[in-house]
C-alpha positions in Angstrom: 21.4 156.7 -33.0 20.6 153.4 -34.3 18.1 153.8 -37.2 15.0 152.4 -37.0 15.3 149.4 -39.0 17.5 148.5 -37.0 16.0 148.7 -33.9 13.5 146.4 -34.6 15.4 144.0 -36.0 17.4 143.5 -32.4 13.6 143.7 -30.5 13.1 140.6 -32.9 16.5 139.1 -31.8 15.3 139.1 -27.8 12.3 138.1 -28.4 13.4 134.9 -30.1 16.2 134.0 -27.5 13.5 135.0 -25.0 11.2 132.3 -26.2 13.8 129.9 -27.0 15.0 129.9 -23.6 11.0 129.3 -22.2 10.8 126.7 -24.8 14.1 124.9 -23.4 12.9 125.3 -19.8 9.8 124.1 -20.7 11.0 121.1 -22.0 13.0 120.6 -18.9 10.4 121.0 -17.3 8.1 118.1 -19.1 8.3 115.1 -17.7 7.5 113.8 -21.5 5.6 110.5 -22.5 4.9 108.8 -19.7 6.1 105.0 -20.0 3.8 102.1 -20.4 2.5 99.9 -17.5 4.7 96.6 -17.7 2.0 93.8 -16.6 -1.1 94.9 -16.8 -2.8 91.8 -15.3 -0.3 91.6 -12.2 -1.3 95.3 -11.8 -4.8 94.6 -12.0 -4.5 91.5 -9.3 -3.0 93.8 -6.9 -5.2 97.1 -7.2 -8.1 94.0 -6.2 -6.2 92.5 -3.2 -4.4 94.2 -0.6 -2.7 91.4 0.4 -1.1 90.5 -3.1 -0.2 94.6 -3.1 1.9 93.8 -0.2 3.4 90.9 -1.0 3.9 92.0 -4.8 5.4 95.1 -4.5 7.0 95.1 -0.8 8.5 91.6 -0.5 11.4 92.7 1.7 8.9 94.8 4.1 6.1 91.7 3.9 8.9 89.0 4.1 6.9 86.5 6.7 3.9 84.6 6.1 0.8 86.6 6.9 -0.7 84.8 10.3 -4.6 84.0 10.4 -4.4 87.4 12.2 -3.0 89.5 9.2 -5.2 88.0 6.8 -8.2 89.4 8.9 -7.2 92.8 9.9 -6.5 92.9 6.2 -10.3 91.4 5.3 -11.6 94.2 6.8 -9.6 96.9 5.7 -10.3 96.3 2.4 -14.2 96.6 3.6 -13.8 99.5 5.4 -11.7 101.2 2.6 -14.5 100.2 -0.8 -17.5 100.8 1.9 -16.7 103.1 4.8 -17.4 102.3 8.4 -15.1 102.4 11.6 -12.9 99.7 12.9 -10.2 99.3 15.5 -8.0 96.5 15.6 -5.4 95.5 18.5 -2.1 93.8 17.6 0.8 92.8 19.4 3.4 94.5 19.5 6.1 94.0 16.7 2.8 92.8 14.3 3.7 94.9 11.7 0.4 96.5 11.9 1.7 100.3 11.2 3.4 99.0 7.6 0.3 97.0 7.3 -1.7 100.3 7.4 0.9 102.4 5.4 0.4 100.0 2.7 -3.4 100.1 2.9 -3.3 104.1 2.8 -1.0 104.0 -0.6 -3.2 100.8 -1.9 -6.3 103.0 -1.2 -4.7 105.7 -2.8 -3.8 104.0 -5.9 -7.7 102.9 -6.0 -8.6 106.3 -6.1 -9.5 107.2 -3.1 -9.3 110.8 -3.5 -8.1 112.2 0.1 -6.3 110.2 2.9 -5.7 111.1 6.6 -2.5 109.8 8.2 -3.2 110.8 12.2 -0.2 109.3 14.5 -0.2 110.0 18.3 2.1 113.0 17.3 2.6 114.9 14.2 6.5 113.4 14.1 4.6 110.0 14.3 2.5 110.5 11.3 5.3 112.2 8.8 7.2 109.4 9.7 4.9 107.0 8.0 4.3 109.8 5.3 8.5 108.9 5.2 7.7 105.0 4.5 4.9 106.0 1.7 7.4 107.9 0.3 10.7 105.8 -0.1 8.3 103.2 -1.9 7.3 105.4 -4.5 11.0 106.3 -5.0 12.6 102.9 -4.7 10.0 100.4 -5.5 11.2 98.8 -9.3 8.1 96.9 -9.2 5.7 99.4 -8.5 7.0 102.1 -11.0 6.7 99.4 -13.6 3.2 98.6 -13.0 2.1 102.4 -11.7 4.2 104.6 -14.1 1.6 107.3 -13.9 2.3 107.8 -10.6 6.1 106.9 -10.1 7.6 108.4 -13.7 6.9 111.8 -12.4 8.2 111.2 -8.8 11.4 109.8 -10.3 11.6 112.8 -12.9 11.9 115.5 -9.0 15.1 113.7 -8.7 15.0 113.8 -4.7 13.9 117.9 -5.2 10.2 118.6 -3.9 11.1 121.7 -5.3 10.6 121.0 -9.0 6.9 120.3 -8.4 5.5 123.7 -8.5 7.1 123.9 -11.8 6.7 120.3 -13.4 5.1 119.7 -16.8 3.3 116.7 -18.5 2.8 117.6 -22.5 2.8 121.4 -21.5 0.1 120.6 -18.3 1.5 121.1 -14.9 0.9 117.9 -12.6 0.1 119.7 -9.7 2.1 117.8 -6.8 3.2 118.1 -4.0 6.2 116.3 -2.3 6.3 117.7 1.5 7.0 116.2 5.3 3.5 116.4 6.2 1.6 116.0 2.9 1.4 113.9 -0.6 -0.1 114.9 -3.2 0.1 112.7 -6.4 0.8 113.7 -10.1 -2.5 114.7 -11.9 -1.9 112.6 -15.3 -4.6 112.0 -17.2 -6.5 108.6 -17.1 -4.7 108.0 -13.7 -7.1 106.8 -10.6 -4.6 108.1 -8.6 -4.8 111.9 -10.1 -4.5 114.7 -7.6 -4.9 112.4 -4.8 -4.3 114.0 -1.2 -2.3 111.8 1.8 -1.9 114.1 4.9 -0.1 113.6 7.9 -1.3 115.1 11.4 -0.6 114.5 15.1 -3.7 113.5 16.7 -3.3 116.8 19.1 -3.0 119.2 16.6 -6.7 118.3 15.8 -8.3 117.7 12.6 -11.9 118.3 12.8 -13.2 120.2 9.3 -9.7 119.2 7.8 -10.3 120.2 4.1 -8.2 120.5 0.7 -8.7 122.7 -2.1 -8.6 121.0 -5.8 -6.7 122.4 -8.8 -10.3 122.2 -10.4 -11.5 124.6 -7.6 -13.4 121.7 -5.2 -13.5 121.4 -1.3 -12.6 117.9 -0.9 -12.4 116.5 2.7 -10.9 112.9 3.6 -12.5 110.1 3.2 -10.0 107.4 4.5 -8.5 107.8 7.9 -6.0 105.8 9.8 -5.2 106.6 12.8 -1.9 104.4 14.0 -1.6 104.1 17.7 -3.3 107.4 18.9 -1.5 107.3 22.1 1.4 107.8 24.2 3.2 105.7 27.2 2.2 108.6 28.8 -0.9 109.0 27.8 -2.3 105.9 28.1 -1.7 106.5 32.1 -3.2 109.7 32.2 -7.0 109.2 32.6 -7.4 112.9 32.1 -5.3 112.2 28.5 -7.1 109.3 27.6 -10.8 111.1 27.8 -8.9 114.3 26.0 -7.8 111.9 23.4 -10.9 110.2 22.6 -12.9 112.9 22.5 -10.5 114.8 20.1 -10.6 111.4 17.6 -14.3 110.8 17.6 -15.1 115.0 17.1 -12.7 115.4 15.1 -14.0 112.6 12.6 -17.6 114.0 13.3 -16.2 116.8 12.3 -14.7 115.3 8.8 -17.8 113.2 8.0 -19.4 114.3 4.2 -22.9 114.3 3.6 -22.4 111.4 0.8 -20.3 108.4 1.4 -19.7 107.5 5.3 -16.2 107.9 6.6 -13.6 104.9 6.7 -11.7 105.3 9.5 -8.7 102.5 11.2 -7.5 102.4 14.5 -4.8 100.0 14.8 -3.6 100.4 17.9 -1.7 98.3 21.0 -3.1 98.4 24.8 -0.7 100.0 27.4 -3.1 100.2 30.3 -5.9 98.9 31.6 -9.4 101.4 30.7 -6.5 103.3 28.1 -7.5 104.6 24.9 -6.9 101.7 23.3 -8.3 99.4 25.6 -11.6 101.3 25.2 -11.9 101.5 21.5 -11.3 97.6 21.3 -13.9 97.5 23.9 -17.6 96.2 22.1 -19.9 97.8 24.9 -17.8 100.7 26.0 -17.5 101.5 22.4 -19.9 99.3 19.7 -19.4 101.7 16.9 -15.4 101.0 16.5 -16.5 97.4 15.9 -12.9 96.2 17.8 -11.0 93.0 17.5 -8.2 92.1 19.8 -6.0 90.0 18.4 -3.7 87.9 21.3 0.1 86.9 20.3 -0.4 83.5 22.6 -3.9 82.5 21.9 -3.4 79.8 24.5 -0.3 79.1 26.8 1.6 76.1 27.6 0.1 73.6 29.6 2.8 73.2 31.7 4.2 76.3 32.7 5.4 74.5 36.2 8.3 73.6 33.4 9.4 76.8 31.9 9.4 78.5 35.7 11.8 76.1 36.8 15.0 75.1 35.1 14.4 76.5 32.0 13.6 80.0 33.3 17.0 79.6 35.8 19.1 79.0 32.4 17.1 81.6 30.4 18.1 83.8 33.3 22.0 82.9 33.3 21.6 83.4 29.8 20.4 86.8 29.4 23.4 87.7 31.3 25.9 86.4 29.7 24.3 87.2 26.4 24.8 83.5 24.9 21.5 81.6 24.6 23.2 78.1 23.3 22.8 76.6 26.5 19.2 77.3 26.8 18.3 76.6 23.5 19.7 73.5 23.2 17.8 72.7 26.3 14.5 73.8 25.0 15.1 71.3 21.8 15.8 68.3 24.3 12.1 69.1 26.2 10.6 71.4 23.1 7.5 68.8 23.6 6.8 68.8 26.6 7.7 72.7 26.8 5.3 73.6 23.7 2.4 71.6 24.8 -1.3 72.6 24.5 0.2 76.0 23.2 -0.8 78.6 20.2 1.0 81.8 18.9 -1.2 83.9 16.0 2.2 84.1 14.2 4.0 81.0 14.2 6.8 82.6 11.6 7.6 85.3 13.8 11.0 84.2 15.8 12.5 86.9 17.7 16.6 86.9 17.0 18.6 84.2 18.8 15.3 82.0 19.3 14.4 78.7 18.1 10.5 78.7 17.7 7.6 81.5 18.3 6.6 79.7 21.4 9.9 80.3 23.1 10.4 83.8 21.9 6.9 85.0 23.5 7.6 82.9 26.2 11.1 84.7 27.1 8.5 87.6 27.0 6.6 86.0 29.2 9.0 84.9 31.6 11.2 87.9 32.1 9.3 90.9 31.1 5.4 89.4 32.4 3.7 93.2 32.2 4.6 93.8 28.8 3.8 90.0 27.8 0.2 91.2 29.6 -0.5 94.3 27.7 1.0 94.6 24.5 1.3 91.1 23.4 -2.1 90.0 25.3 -3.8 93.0 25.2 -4.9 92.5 28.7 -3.2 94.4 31.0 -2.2 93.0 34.4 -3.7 94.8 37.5 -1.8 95.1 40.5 -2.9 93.5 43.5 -4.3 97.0 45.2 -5.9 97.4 41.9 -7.8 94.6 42.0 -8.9 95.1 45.1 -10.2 98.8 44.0 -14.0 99.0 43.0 -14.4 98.7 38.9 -15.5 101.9 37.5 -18.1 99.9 36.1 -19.6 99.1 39.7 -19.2 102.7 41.0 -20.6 104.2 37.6 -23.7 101.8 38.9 -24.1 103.9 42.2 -27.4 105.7 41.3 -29.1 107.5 43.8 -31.7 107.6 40.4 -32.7 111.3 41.4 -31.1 114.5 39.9 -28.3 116.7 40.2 -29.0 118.9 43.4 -31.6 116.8 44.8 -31.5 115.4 48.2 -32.9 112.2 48.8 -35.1 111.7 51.5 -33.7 110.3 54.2 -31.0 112.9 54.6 -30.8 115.4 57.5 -28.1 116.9 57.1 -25.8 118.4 53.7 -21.9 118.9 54.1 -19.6 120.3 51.3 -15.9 120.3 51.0 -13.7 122.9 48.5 -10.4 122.2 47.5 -8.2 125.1 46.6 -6.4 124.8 43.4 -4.4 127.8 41.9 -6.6 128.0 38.9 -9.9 126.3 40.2 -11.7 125.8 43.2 -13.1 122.2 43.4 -16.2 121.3 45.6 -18.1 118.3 46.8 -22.0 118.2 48.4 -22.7 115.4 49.9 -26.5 114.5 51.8 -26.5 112.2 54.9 -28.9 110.4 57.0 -28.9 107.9 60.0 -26.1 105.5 60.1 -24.0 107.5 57.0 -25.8 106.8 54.3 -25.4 109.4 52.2 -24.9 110.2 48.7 -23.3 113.1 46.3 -25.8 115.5 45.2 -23.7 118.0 43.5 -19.9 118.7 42.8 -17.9 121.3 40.2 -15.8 123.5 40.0 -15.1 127.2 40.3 -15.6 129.0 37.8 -17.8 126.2 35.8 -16.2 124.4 33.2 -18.2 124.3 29.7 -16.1 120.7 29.4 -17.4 117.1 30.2 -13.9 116.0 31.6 -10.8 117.8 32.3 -7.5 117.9 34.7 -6.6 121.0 36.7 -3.6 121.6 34.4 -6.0 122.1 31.2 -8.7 123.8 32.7 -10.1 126.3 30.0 -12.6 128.3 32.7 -9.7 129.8 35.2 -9.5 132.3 38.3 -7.7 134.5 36.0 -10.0 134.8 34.1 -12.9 135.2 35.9 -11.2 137.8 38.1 -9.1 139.5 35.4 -6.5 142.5 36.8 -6.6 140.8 40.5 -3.2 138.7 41.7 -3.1 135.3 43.0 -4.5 135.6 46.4 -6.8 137.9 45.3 -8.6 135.9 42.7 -8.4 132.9 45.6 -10.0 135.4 48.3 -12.6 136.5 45.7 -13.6 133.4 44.5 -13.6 131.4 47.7 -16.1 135.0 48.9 -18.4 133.8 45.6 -18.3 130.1 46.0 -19.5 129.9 49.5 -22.1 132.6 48.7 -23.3 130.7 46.4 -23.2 127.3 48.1 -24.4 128.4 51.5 -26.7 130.5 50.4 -28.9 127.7 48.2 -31.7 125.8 49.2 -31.2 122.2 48.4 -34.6 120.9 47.7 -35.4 117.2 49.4 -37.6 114.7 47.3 -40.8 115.5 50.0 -40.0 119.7 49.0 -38.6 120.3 52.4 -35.7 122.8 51.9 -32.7 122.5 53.2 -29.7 124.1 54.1 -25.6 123.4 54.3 -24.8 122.4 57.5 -21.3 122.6 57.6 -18.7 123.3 54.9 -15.3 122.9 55.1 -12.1 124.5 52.6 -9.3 122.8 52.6 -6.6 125.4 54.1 -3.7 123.3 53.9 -2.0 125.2 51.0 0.5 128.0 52.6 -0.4 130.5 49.8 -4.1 130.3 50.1 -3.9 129.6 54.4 -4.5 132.6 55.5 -7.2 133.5 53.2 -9.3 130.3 54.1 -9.1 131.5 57.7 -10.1 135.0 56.1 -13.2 133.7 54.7 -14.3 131.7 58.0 -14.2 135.0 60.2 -16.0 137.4 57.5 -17.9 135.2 55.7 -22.1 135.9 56.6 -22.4 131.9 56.7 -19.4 132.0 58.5 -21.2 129.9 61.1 -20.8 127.0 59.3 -18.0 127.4 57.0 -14.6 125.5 58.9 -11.0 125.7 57.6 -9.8 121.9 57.4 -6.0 120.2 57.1 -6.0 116.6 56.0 -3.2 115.0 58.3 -1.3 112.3 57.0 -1.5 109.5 60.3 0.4 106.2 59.7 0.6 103.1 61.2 4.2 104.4 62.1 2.7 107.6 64.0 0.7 107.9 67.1 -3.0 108.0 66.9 -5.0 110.9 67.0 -6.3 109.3 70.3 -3.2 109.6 72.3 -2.7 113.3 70.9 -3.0 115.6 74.3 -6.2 117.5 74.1 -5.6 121.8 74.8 -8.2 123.7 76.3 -11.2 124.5 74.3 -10.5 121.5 71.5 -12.8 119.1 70.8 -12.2 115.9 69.5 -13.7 113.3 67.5 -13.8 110.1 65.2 -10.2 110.5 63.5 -10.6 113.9 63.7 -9.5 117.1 66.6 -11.1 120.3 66.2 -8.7 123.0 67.5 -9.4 125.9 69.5 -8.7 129.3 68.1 -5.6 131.1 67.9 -5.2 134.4 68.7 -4.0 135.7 65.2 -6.7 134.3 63.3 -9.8 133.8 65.6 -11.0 130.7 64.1 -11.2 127.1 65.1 -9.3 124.3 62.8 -10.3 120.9 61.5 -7.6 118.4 61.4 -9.0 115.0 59.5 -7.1 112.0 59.9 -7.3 111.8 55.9 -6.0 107.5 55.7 -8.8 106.2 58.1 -11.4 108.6 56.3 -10.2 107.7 52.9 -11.0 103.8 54.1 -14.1 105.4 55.8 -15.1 106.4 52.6 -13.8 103.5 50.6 -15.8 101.0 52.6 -19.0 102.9 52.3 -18.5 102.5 48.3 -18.3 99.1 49.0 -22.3 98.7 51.0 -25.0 98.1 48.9 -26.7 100.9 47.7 -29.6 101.2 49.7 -27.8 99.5 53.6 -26.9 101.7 56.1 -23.5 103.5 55.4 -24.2 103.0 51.6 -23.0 106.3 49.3 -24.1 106.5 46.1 -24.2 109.4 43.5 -27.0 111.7 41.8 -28.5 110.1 38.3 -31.5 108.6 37.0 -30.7 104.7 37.0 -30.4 104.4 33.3 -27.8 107.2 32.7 -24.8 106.7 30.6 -22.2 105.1 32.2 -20.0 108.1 31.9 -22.1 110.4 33.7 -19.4 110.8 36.8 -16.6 109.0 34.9 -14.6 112.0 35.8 -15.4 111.9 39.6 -14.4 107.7 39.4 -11.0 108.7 37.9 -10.4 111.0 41.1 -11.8 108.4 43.7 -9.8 105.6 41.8 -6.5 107.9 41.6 -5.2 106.7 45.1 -4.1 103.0 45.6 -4.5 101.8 49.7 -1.6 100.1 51.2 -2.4 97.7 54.3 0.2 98.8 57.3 0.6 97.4 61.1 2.1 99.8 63.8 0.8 100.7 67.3 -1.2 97.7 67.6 -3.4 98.3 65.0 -3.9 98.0 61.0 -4.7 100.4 58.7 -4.6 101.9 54.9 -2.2 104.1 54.1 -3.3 106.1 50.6 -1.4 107.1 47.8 -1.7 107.9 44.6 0.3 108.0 41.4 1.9 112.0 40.5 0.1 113.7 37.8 -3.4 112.2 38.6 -6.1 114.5 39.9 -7.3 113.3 43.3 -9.4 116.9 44.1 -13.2 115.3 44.3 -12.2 112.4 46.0 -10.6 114.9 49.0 -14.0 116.2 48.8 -16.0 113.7 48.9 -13.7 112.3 52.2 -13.9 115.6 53.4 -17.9 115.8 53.4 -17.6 112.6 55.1 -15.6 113.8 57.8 -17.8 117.0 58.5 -20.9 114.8 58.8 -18.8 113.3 61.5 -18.5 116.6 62.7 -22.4 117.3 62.8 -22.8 114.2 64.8 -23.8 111.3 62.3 -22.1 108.3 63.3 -22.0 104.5 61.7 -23.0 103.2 64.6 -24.8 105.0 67.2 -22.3 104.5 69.9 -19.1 105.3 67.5 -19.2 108.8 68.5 -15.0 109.1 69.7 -12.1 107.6 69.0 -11.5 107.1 72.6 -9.7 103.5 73.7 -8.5 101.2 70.9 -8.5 102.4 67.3 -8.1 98.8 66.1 -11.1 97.6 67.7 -13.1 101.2 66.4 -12.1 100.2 62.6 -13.3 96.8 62.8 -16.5 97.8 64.0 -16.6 99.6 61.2 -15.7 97.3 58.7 -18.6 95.1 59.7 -20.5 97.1 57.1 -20.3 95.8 53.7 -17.0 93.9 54.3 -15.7 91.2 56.5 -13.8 92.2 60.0 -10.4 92.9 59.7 -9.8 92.8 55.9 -8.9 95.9 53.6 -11.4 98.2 52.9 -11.1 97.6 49.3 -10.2 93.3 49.5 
């Protein structure tokens, strides 16, 4: 037994080595003195002016001359970052304006701006710029020199993010962070940089109420926000996307902004499609509080294009082929006068590989690849020719019946619905109609109700499921087709003069095979079964006979594009088959008549709503393109529409149309069949609001 002495002694020998090997990890730990800024003045200069940041400390990155363009967007992200405010700026594409805006974020954060939001159109998109930010602190000579308090520590991790949590500056821990989606610079005393927060988040992910807690125990939220290019390819086409994304960017800044100093926010962003998110943000009276600027890569073209579409584009053509370009280019320096004339690029410094001047290079663009030259270099997307001869969404968000939701106008005798059977959703359409089809939407929805101002039937939040928890698919249809027309039949509809009336016919779509049999279900039970009529929209092209030569069966009744069958044995009730083309032109035309003319349809809304009162009913009327066909010895519109855009109220509304048919309301009073030539029956009908003979929508 060791004597006590002893004993002590060796506790006295531990505890040295113990704090002798703290002492050396400590000091492995500190970072140590940090070293002096180089030049002072330069760094001074450049913590003023973005621009000389750029060019000062990213020469390689920043190589060509910054355009009038540049210098702009620039201008005004230096306001926006000192004063707040929100701004959205569209580029070409290949502008540079993501490094642009990665420069901006780290200038602002070596300003002290205390918390920056990175938002890409997905969270890889945004840590990939957190990427960029980060390689320049690492590798930038210049910037260490003039910004030790920030770089010396970063250099001192070595490449390990791991050796934050334990890093030391004179015995006081710096607090960073080093991650894939977040930044947090080294707190160093006398540093405007200290502590300062960059995050990275996908737009989707959402960011509304995005905070970060402080070492010193504060809630700090961001104050700077960029968000590069907030959308997809696919999103852009997606109108359903593009309302999902907006709405998720504007509440999700709401959500960010303090109570002190207004939120900065950036949008740099590149149009993909015409009405995208993009091309609304950069739009001044869609959206006036993004302030947007469209900047064009050709601000005007050539004079004389006849030129370049002749022998230069045949040699540009036989040179894309053969991947040699000598031929061409030397022809472009023989006629580069006459070629370039009465032309002006924003960039004249930016020469694509393999090119002799900016001119040609956007003109190769131009010439080869016209839709992208349109949209992403223009910023104006071209419009195909169907989609030109579609109604604006500005024009049909115009159609204001100027009375409420629900209310019937005056004229109207008679109401008609339509429901659309979805697997999640039942989708309806109430229509009112008086002489010579005018008529005008009163009412549409879904069932159940959706809490949401726009949505697609793939994100609904308000579902059969649940609504009708425990029951399977057809019986959550069953049941909520059994609740829908109780509720829609069973309404009085109020008219302006208080007369109330009633549905006169509704019909439910029943061409689904899982929901069939139910539709025809609901039509024999139902108590308004009397006016409730299972309907299949049939697809009649020029290539296929008319409904008018189809052989009519006992007890059928037929009439304008459509046949009422008689009933069959195992279900008891009578069918609707619509001829859905000439009905969708029907329709079409009627959106075409001044509000107010016979055959005019317009939609519920006091004349001074906001334009986006039925912007989600537009996207579903504009979601089908016509195509003009001949066959039989007649012309007609075939319709069709691009996959993955919701079409459900515009079957509705084409469906009211064609029950009013049904209840006897005609065009023109003696267009009550489709008996004898269908060519001649849809001329007479284009007479309203359009010329004889031309396209419904031309």
């Amino acid at each position: 037994m060791p004597k006590a002495g002893k004993g002590a002694s060796y506790q006295r020998k531990l505890k040295s080595a113990g704090a002798r090997e703290q002492r050396i990890s400590r000091e492995g730990r500190d970072i140590g003195r940090i070293p002096r800024v180089a030049r002072p003045a330069r760094k001074h200069r450049c913590l003023a002016s973005l621009e000389t940041f750029c060019r000062t400390y990213f020469p390689a990155t920043f190589a060509l001359t910054f355009s009038k363009a540049h210098l702009r967007v620039i201008e005004v992200l230096e306001a926006v970052i000192r004063q707040g405010g929100g701004f959205a700026v569209g580029m070409p594409r290949g502008s540079g304006k993501t490094k642009l805006c990665e420069a901006a974020t780290l200038w602002a954060a070596l300003n002290g701006v205390p918390y920056i939001l990175f938002v890409g159109a997905s969270e890889k998109k945004a840590e990939q710029s957190i990427a960029t930010l980060k390689t320049w602190l690492e590798t930038s000579v210049e910037l260490a020199a003039d910004f030790p308090e920030v770089c010396y520590p970063i250099a001192a991790l070595e490449g390990e993010p791991r050796r934050c949590a334990g890093q030391l500056h004179h015995g006081r821990r710096t607090h960073m962070q080093w991650g894939d989606g977040v930044i947090v610079l080294p707190d160093i005393p006398g540093s405007k940089a200290a502590g300062c927060i960059i995050e990275a988040v996908g737009l989707e992910s959402g960011f509304r109420g995005l905070n970060h807690q402080r070492r010193d125990g504060r809630s700090v939220r961001p104050e700077l926000v960029i968000a590069d290019d907030p959308q997809t390819d696919a999103s852009a086409r997606s109108p359903a996307q593009v309302v999902s994304r907006q709405r998720t960017l504007e509440s999700g800044l709401q959500g960010l902004q303090g109570p002190t100093r207004p939120l900065a926010t950036v949008v740099p962003c590149t149009v993909i499609e015409h009405d995208d998110l993009a091309d609304r943000l950069l739009d001044r009276e869609k959206s006036p509080q993004w302030s947007g600027e469209r900047f064009r890569a050709m601000i005007t073209m050539p004079e004389r294009l006849d030129l370049w579409r002749g022998q230069y584009l045949e040699l540009l053509r036989a040179a894309t082929l053969r991947k040699d370009f000598g031929e061409v280019n030397a022809f472009y320096k023989r006629h580069r006068k006459q070629l370039d004339h009465g032309a002006e690029v924003y960039w004249p410094e930016r020469i694509e590989p393999g090119c002799v001047s900016a001119v040609q290079s956007l003109m190769h663009i131009y010439l080869l690849r016209p839709q992208m030259f349109a949209s992403e270099y223009q910023l104006e997307p071209l419009r195909d020719e169907t989609e030109a001869k579609l109604l604006s969404a500005a024009d049909l968000a115009a159609r204001l019946s100027g009375l409420p939701r629900g209310r019937v106008p005056l004229y109207a005798s008679h109401l008609t619905g339509f429901v659309d059977v979805q697997g999640e959703a039942l989708w309806y359409v109430i229509c009112a109609w008086g002489e010579r089809m005018r008529g005008s939407v009163i009412a549409y929805g879904t069932w159940p109700g959706q809490a949401d101002a726009y949505f697609s039937n793939r994100d609904i939040r308000e579902t059969l499921s649940k609504r009708y928890p425990g029951h399977d698919q057809q019986a959550r249809l069953r049941q909520g087709l059994i609740d829908l027309t109780n509720d829609l039949c069973g309404r009085t509809w109020l008219r302006e003069d208080g007369a109330e009336m009633l549905l006169s016919r509704l019909l439910i779509d029943s061409n689904w095979n899982v929901s069939t049999e139910i539709v025809h279900e609901i039509a024999r039970i139902s108590p308004h079964k009397a006016i409730i009529t299972p309907s299949a929209g049939v697809g009649i092209t020029a290539a296929k006979s008319p409904m008018s030569t189809w052989k009519i069966r006992p007890g059928e009744r037929r009439g304008l594009h459509w046949l009422l069958t008689s009933p069959k044995a195992a279900r008891a009730t009578r069918l609707l088959q619509i001829d859905v083309n000439y009905w969708k032109t029907f329709v079409a035309d009627r959106l075409r008549t001044a509000p107010g003319d016979p055959g005019a349809l317009t939609f519920y809304g006091q004349l001074d709503a906001n334009a986006d009162l039925h912007r989600m009913l537009i996207d579903h009327i504009r979601s089908e393109r016509p195509t003009r066909t001949v066959g039989h010895g007649r012309r007609l519109d075939e319709w069709g529409g691009a996959a993955g855009r919701d079409n459900h109220w515009w079957d509705g509304l084409v469906g009211c149309a064609a029950a009013a048919s049904m209840e006897g309301l005609t065009l023109w009073p003696t267009a009550t069949s489709d008996e004898g030539s269908e060519f001649v029956d849809l001329a007479r009908l284009w007479q309203v609001g359009s010329q004889p003979g031309s396209s419904a929508w031309g």
